[in-house]
C-alpha positions as CSV (number, residue, x, y, z in Angstrom):
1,X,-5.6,0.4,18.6
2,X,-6.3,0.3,14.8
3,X,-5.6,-2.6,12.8
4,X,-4.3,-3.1,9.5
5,X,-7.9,-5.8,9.0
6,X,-10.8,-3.7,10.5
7,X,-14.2,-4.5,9.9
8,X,-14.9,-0.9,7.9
9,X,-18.4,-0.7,6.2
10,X,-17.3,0.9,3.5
11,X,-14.3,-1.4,2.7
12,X,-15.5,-4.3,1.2
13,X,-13.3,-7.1,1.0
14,X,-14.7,-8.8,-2.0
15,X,-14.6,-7.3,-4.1
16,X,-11.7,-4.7,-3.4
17,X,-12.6,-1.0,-3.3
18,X,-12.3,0.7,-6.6
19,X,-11.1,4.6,-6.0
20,X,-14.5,6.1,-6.1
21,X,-15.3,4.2,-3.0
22,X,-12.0,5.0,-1.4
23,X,-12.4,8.7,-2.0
24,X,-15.7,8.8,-0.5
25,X,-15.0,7.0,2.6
26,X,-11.8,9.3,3.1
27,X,-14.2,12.6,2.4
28,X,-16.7,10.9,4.7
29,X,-14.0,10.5,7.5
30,X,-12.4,14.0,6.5
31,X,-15.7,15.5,6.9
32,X,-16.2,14.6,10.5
33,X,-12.4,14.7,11.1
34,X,-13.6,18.9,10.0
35,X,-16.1,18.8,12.5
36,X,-13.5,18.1,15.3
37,X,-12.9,14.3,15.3
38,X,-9.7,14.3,14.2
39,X,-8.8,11.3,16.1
40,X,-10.6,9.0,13.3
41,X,-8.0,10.3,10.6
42,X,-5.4,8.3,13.2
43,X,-7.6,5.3,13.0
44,X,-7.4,5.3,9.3
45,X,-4.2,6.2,8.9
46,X,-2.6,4.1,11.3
47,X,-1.1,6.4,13.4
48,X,0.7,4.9,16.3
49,X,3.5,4.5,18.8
50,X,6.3,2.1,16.3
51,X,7.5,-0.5,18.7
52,X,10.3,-1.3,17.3
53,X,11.4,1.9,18.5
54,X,10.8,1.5,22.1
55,X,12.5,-2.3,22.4
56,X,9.3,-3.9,22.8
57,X,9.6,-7.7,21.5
58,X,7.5,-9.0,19.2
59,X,5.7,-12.3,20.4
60,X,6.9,-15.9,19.3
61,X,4.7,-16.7,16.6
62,X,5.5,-12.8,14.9
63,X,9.4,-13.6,15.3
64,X,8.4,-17.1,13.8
65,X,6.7,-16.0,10.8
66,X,9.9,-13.4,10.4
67,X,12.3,-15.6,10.6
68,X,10.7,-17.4,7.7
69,X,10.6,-14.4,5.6
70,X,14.6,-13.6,5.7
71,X,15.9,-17.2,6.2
72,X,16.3,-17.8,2.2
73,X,16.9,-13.9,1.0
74,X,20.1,-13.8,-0.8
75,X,22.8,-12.0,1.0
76,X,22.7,-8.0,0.8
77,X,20.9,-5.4,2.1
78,X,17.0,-5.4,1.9
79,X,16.1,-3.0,-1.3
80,X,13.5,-0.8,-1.4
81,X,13.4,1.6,-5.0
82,X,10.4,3.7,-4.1
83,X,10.5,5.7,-0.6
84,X,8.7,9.5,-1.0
85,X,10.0,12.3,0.9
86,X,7.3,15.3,1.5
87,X,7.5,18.4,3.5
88,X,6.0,22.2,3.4
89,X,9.5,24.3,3.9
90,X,10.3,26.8,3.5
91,X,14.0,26.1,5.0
92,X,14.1,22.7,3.3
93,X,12.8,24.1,0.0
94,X,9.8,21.5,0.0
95,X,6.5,23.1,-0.8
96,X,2.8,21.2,-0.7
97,X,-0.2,22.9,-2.9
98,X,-2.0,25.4,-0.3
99,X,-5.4,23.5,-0.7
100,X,-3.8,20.4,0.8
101,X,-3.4,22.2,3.7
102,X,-6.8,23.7,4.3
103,X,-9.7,22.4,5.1
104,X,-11.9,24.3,2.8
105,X,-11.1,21.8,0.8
106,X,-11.8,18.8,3.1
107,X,-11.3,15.9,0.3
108,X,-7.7,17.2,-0.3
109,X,-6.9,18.1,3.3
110,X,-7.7,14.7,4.9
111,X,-5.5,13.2,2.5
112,X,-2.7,15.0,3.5
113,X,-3.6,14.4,7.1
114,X,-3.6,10.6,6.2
115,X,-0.4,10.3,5.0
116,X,1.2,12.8,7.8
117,X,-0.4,10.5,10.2
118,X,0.8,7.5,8.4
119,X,4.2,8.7,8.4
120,X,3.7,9.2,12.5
121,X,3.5,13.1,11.8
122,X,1.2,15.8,12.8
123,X,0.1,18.8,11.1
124,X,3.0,20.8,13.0
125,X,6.2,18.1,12.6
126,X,9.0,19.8,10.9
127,X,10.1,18.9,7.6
128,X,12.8,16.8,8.8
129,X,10.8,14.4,11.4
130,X,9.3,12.9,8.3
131,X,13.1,11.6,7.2
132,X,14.1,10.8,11.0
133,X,11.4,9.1,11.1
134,X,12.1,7.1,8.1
135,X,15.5,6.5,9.0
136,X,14.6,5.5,12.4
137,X,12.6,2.5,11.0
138,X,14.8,1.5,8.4
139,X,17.4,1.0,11.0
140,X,14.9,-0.7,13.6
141,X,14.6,-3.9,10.6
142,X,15.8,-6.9,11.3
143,X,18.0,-6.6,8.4
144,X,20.2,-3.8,6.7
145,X,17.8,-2.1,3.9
146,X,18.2,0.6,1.5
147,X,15.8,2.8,1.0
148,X,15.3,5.2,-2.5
149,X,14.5,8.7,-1.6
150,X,12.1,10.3,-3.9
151,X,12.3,13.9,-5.3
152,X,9.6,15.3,-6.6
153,X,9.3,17.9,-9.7
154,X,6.1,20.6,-10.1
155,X,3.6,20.0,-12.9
156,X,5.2,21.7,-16.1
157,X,3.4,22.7,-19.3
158,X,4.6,21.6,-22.8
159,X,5.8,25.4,-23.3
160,X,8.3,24.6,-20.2
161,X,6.3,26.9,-17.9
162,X,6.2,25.6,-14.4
163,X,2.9,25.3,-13.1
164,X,2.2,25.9,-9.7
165,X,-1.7,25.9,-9.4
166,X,-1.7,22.3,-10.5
167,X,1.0,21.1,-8.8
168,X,0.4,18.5,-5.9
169,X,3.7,19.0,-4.1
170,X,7.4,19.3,-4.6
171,X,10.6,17.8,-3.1
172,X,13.8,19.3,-4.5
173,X,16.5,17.1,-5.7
174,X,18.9,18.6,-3.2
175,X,16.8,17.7,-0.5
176,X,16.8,14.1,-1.2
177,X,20.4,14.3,-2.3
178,X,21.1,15.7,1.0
179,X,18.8,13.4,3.1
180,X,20.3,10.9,1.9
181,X,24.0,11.6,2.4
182,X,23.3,12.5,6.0
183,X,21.6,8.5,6.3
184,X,23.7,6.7,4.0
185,X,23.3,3.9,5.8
186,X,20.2,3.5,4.8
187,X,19.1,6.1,2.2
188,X,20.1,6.3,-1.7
189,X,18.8,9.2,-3.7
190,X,16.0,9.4,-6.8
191,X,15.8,12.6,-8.7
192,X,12.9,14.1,-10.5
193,X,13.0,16.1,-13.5
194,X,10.1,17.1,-15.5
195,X,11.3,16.7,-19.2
196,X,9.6,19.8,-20.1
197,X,11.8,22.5,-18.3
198,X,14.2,24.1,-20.3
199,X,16.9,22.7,-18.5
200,X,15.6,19.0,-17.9
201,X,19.0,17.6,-19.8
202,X,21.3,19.6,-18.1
203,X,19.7,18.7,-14.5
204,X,19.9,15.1,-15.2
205,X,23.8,15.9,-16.3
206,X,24.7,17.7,-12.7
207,X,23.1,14.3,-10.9
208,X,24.9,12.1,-13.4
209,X,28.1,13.2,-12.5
210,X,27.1,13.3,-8.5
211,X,26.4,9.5,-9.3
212,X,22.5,9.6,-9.0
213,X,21.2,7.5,-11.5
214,X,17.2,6.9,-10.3
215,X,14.5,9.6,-11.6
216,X,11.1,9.6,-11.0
217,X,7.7,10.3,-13.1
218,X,4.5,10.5,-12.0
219,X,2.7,11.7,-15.6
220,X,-1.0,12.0,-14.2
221,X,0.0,14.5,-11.4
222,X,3.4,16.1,-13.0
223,X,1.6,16.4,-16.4
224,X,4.7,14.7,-18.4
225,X,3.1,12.5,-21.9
226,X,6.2,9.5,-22.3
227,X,4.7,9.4,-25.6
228,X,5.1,12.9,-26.5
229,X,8.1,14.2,-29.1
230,X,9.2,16.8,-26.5
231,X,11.0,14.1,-24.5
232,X,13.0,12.8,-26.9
233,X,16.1,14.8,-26.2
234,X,15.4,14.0,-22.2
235,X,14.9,10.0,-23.5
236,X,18.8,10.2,-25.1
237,X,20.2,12.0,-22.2
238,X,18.6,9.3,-19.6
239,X,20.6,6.6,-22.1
240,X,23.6,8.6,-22.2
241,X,24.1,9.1,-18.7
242,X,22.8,5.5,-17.8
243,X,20.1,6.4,-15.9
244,X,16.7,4.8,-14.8
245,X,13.4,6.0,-15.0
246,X,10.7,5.1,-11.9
247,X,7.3,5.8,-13.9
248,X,4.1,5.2,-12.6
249,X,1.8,3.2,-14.5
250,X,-2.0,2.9,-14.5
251,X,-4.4,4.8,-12.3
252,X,-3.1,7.3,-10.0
253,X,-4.8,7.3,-6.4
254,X,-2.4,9.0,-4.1
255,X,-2.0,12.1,-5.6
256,X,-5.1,13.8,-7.8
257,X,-4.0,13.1,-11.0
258,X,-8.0,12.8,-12.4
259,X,-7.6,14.9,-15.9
260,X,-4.9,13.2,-16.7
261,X,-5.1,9.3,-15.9
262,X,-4.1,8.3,-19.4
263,X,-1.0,9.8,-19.2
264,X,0.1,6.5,-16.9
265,X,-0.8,4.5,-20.1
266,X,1.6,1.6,-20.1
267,X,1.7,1.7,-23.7
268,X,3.0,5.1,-23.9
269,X,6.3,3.1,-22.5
270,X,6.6,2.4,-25.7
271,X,8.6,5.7,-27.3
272,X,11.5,5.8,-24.4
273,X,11.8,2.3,-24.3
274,X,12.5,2.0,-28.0
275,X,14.8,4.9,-27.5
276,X,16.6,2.8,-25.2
277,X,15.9,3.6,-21.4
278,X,16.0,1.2,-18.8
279,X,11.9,1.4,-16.9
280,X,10.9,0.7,-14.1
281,X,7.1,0.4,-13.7
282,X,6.0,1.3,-10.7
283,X,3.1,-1.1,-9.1
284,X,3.2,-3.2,-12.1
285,X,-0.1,-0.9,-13.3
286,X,-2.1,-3.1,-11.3
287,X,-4.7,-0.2,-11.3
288,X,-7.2,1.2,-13.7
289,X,-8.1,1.0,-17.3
290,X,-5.7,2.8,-20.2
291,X,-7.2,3.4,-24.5
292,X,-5.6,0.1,-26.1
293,X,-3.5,2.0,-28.1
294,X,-2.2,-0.9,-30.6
295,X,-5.2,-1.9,-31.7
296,X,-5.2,1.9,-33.4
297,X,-8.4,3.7,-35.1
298,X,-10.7,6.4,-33.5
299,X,-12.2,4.8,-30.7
300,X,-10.1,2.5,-29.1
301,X,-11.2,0.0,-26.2
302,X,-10.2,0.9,-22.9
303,X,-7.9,-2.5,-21.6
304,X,-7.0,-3.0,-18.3
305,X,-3.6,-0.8,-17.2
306,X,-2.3,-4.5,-16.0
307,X,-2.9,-6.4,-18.8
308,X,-1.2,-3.9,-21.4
309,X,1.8,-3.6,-18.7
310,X,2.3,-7.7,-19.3
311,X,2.1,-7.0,-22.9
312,X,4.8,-4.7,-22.8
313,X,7.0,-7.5,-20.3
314,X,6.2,-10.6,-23.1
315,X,7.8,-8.4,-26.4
316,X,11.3,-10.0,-26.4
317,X,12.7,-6.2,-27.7
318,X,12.0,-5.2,-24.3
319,X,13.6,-8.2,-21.7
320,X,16.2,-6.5,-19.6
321,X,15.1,-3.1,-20.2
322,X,11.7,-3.2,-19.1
323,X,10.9,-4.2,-15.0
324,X,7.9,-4.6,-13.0
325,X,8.0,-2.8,-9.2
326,X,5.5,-4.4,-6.8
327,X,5.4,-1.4,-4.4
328,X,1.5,-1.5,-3.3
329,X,0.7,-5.1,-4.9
330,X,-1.3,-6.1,-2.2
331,X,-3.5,-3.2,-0.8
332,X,-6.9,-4.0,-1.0
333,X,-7.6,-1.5,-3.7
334,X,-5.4,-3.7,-6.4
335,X,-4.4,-7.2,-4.9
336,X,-7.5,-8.9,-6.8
337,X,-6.6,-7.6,-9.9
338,X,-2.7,-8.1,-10.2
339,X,-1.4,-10.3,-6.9
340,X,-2.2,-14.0,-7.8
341,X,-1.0,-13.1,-11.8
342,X,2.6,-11.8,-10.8
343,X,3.0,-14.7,-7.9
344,X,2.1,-17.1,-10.6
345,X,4.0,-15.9,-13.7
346,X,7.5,-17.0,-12.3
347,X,8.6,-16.3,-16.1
348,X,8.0,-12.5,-14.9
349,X,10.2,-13.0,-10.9
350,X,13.3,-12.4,-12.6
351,X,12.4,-8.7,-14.2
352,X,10.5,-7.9,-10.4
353,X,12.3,-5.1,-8.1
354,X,10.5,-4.5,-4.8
355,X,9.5,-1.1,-3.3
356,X,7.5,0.1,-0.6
357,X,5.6,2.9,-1.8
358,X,6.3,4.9,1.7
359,X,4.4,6.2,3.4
360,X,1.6,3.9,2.3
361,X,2.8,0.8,4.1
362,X,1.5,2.4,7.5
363,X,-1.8,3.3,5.9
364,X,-3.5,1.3,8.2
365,X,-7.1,1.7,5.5
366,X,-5.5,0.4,2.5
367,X,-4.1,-2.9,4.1
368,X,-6.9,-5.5,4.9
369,X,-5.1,-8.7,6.2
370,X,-8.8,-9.9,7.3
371,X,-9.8,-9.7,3.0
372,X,-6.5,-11.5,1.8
373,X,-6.9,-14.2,4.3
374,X,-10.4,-14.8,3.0
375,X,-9.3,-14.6,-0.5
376,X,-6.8,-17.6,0.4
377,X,-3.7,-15.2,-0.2
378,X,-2.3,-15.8,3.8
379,X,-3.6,-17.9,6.8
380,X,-5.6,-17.0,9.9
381,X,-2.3,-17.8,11.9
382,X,-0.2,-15.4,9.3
383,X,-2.9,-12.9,9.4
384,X,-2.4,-12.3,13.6
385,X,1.3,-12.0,13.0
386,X,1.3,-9.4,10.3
387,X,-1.0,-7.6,12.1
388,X,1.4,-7.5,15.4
389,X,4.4,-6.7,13.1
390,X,2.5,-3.7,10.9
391,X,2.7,-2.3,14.3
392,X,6.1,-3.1,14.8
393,X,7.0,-1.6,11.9
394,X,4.9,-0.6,9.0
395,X,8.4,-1.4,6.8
396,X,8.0,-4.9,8.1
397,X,5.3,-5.1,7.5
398,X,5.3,-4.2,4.4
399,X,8.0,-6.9,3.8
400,X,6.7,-9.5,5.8
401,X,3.2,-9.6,3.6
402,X,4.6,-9.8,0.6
403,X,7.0,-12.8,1.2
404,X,4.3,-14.7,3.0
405,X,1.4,-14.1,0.3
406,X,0.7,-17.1,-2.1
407,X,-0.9,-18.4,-4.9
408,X,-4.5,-19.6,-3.2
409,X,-4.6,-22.0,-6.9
410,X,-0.5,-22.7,-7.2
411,X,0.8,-21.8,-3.6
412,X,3.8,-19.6,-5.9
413,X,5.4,-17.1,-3.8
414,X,7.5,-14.4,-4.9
415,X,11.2,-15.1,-5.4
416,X,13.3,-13.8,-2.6
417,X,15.6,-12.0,-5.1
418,X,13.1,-9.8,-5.8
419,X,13.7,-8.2,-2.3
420,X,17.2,-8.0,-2.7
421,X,17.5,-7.0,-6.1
422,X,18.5,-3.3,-7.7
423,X,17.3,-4.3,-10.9
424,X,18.6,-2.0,-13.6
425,X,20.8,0.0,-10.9
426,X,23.2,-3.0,-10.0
């Protein structure tokens, strides 16, 4: 049974692994998983039978360490902003890049396998199983939870040409839309537009008056530049319509988004948010280095993504515009860099929103329980019972970890509103 604190060689727990070392051990797994040992994508990925959907209990000590984690949340339901939807179509009008399908291109293929494994999907699953099976998690919490559904727009180029050949995948916004209605219980819907097509204001418009008011960027992958003139007519329409923009910030690891990393600039915040829009920063930028564009001239240092994300939160212009989202805070690829900061700065708890970053949460390789109890961030005791409940449910989990993490100087946690709170969306 894989656990979410193997021993893996090439996973160092101090100090985290940086993407270069995650990509190789993936194409060194996806390699052999070629060769017809497929079974060790599972490992990675986490791929398992979710107890919580056969009944089975979770032990005392797991039930225990729950109970802590919901006993002081403010009433409402649990809030999750950033949920991703994926599937290959064609009835459901999803489409994935043909090279992440085949494994002539093994680095690209495995990582597709990975999260279709984390997700508890196979190469076969229809489109649909991976929202069932969302849904059927969300409901198996021990507390009501909404969860955002993201779309997902192609790469477009500043002519407004959709671009297909670079393009990682695409969710329509109908899809979510309708995913969502069907599970309203549990689901909300995010949109994404790429403020390049031609008719990026009038999409947001039909979704405004359908009372969606989430969209989501992803600049490295989707090719989008938040500092670039061609958005500004998308920037008034987002503050006309009262919408909310999910951007990711800092490196991009999920998705291949290598040509285009400084697109995730934090700084490059800065045109829409003096426009007006309300931001959302997705994993607080707790990844990767970005050009320090303040300090101006030719050659500017690179600074880390983080650190110019916090100097965007401390300018007063900014407070109640701009928010943090902690969605993949502590995976061992970024909880060195940006956990112990945000748990400490309880100036920042206030501006926090939480996500989960789904279907990462079951990515059994990016979650070393063993390395944050070693870094002082949980207890041994904590450690065995977020490793019974990841296998519970990887939504749980994902829950569970970050209400038990502390400060190993202050013992800070973060504020249980964060879990609870819509943010800009209330």
């Amino acid at each position: 049974m894989p656990q979410p604190d193997q021993d893996l060689s090439d996973l160092p727990s101090e100090p985290p692994v940086r993407r270069y070392r995650l990509l190789r051990l993936i194409l060194v797994v996806g390699l052999l998983a070629w060769l017809g040992h497929g079974a060790l994508i599972d490992v990675l990925a986490g791929h398992s039978a979710r107890r919580s959907l056969t009944g089975e209990a979770l032990s005392p000590s797991a039930q225990d360490l729950l109970a802590r984690c919901l006993e002081d949340l403010p009433p409402g339901p649990l809030v999750d902003l950033h949920a991703h939807l994926a599937g290959r179509g064609p009835d459901s009008g999803c489409w994935v890049n043909p090279r992440l399908l085949s494994p002539l291109h093994p680095l690209d293929w495995v990582r597709m396998r990975s999260y279709l494994s984390a997700a508890g999907l196979d190469s076969e699953s229809p489109d649909a199983a991976w929202i069932e099976g969302l849904a059927g998690l969300a409901r198996a919490r021990q507390r009501p939870a909404l969860h955002f559904l993201l779309a997902f727009d192609h790469r477009y180029s500043p002519q407004g040409v959709r671009d297909l050949d670079h393009s990682e995948f695409y969710v329509p916004n109908d899809y979510a839309h309708a995913a969502a209605e069907a599970h309203s219980d549990v689901f909300r819907c995010a949109i994404s537009v790429h403020p390049y097509r031609p008719d990026a204001v009038q999409e947001l418009e039909r979704w405004a008056a359908r009372g969606v008011r989430l969209v989501k960027w992803l600049p490295g992958a989707q090719g989008m530049d938040p500092a670039s003139p061609l958005c500004d007519a998308f920037y008034r329409a987002l503050v006309a319509q009262g919408m909310v923009l999910l951007v990711h910030c800092g490196e991009e690891q999920a998705v291949d988004a290598e040509a285009d990393q400084e697109l995730g600039n934090p700084l490059r915040l800065r045109r829409p948010l003096e426009a007006g829009v309300q931001i959302l920063v997705a994993h607080c930028a707790s990844a990767g280095t970005s050009l320090d564009l303040d300090v101006g001239g030719p050659n500017p240092p690179r600074v880390g993504c983080f650190e110019l994300f916090l100097r965007l939160m401390g300018e007063k212009a900014f407070e109640g515009q701009l928010w943090g989202e902690i969605s993949t805070v502590t995976q061992v690829n970024r909880y060195s860099n940006a956990l112990a900061v945000l748990l400490e700065r309880e100036d920042l708890h206030p501006r926090l929103v939480n996500g989960s970053d789904w279907p990462l949460p079951a990515l059994n390789v990016l979650y070393q329980t063993r390395a944050l109890a070693s870094a002082g961030f949980i207890t041994a005791e904590e450690r065995e019972a977020l490793n019974e409940i990841y296998h519970h449910n990887p939504l749980t989990f994902d829950l569970a970890l970050k209400r038990v993490v502390r400060s190993p100087e202050t013992g800070a946690r973060f504020a249980p509103e964060i879990f609870t709170r819509l943010g800009p969306l209330h």
